[in-house]
MDAnalysis code that builds the backbone (N, CA, C; Angstrom):
import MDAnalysis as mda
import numpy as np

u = mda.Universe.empty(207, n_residues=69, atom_resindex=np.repeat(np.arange(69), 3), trajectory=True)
u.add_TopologyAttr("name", ["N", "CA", "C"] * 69)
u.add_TopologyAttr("resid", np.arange(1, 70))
u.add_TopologyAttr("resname", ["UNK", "UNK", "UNK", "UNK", "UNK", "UNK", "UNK", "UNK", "UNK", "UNK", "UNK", "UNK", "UNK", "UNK", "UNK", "UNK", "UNK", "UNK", "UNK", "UNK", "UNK", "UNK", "UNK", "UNK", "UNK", "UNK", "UNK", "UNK", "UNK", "UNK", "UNK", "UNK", "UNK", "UNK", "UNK", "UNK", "UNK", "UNK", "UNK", "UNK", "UNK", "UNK", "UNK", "UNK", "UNK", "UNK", "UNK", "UNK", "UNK", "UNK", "UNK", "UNK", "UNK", "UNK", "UNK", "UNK", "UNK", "UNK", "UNK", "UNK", "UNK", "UNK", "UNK", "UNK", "UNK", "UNK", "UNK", "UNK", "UNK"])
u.atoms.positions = np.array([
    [0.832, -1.194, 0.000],
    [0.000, 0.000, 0.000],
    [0.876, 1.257, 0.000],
    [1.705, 1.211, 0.782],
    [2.775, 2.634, 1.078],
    [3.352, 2.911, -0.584],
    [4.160, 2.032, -1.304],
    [4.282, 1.934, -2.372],
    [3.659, 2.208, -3.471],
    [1.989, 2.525, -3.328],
    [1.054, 2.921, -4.339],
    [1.074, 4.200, -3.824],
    [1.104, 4.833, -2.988],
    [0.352, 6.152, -2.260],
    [1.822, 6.838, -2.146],
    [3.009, 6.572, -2.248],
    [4.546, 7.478, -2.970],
    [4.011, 7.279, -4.367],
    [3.976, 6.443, -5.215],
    [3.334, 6.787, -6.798],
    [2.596, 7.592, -6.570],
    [1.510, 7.207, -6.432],
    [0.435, 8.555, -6.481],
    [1.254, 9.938, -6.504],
    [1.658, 9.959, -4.819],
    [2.118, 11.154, -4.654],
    [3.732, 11.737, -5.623],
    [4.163, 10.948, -6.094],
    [5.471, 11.231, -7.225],
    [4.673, 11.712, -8.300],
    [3.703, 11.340, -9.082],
    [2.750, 11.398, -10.439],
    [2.008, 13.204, -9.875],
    [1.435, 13.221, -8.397],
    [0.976, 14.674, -8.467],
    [1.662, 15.429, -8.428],
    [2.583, 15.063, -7.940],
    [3.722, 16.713, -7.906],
    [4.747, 16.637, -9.488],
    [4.922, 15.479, -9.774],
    [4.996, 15.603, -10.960],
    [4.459, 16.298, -12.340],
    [3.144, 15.936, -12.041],
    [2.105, 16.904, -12.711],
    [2.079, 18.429, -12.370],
    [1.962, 18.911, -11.335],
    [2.281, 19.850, -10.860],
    [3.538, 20.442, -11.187],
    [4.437, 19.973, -11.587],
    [6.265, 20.396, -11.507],
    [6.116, 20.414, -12.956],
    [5.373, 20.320, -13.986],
    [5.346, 20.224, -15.620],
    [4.839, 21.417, -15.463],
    [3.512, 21.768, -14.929],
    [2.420, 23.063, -15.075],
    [3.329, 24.183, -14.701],
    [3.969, 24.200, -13.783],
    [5.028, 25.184, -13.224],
    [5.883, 25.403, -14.049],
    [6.593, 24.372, -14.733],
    [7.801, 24.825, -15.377],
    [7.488, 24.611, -16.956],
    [6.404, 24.602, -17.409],
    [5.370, 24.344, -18.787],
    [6.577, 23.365, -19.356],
    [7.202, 22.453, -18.904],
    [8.265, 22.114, -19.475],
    [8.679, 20.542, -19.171],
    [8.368, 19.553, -19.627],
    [8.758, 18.349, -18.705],
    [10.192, 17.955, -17.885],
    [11.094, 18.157, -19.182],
    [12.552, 18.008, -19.158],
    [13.249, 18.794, -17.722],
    [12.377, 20.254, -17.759],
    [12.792, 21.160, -16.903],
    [12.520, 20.612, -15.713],
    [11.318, 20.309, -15.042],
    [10.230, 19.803, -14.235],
    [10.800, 18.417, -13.690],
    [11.349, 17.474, -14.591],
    [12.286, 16.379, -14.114],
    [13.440, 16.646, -13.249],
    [13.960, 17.580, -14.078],
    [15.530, 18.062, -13.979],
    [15.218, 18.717, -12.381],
    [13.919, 19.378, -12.133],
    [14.445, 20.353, -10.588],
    [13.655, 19.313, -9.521],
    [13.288, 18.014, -9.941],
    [12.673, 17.064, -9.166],
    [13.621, 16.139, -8.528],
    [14.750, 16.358, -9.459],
    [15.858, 15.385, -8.837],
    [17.049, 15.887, -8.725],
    [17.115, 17.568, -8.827],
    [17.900, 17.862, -7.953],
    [18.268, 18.478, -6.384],
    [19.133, 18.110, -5.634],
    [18.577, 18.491, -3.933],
    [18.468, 20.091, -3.975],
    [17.530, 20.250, -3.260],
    [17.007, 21.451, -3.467],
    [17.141, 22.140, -1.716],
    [17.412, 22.896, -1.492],
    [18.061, 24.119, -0.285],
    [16.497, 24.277, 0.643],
    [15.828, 24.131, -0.157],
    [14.222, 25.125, 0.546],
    [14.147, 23.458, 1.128],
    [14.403, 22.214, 0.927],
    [14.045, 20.762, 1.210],
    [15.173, 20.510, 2.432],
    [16.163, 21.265, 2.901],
    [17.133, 20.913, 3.144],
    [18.471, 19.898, 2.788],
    [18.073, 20.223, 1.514],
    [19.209, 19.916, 0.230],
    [19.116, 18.016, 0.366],
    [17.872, 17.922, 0.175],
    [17.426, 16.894, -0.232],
    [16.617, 16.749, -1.558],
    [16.072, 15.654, -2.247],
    [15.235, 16.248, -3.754],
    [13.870, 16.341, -3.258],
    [13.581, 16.448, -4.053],
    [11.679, 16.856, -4.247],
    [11.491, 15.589, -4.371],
    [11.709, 14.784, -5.195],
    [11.394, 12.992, -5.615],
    [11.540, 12.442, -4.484],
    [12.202, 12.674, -3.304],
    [12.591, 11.888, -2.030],
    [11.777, 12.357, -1.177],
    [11.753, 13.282, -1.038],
    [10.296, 13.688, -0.774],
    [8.819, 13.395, -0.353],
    [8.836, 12.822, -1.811],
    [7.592, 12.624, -1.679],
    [7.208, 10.927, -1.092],
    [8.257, 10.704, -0.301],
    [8.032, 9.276, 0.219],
    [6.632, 8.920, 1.317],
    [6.725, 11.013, 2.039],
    [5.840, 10.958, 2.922],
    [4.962, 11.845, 2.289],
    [3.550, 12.143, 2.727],
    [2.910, 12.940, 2.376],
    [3.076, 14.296, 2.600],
    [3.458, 14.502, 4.151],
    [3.995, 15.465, 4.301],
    [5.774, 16.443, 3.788],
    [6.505, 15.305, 3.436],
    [7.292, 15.926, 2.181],
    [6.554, 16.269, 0.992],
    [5.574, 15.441, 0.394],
    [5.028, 16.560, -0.491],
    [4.400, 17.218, -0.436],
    [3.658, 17.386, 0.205],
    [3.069, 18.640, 0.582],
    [3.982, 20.146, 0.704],
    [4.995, 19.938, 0.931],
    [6.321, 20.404, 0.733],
    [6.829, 21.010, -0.273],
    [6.827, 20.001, -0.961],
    [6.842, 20.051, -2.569],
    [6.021, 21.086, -3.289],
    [4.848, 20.347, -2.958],
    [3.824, 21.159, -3.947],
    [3.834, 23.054, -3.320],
    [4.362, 22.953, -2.236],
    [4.383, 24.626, -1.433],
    [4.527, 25.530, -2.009],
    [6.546, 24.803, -2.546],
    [7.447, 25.245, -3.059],
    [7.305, 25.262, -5.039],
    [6.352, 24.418, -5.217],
    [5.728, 24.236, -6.565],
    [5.039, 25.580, -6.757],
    [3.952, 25.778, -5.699],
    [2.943, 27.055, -5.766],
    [3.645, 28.382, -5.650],
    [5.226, 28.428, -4.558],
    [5.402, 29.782, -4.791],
    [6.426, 30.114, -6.195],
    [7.233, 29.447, -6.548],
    [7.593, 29.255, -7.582],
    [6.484, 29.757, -8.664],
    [5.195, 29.146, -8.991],
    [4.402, 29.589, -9.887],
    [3.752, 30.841, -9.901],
    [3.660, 31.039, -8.739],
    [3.312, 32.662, -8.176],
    [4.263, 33.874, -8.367],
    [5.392, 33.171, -8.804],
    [6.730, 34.412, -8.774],
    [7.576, 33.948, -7.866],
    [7.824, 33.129, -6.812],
    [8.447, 33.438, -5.459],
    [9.692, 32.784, -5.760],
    [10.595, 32.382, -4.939],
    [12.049, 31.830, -5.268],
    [11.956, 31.017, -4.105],
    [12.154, 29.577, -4.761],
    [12.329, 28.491, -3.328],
    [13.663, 27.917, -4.129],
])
């Protein structure tokens, strides 16, 4: 079960990380790299818990808003 519900949650922020960066390649590329706002961990690792992505998607929304994570 844990194993379906990290898919899930890899596929939404995934989706989410394309819309943001209108770009897949791009959207891959900042999913797997460790990222400073995560404590220089990735976004993909992340999302093991729900509450890492939730995380994710934060830093997804201010990013799309203008903001710098």
């Amino acid at each position: 079960m844990e194993d379906r519900e990290t898919e899930s949650r890899v596929r939404e922020v995934q989706t989410l990380a394309e819309s943001v960066f209108e770009n897949r390649s791009i959207a891959l590329d900042w999913l797997a790299r460790p990222n400073a706002a995560l404590g220089d961990v990735t976004p993909l690792s992340c999302c093991a818990t729900a509450a890492g992505a939730q995380q994710v998607r934060r830093i997804l929304r201010a990013i799309e808003s203008g903001g710098v994570a």
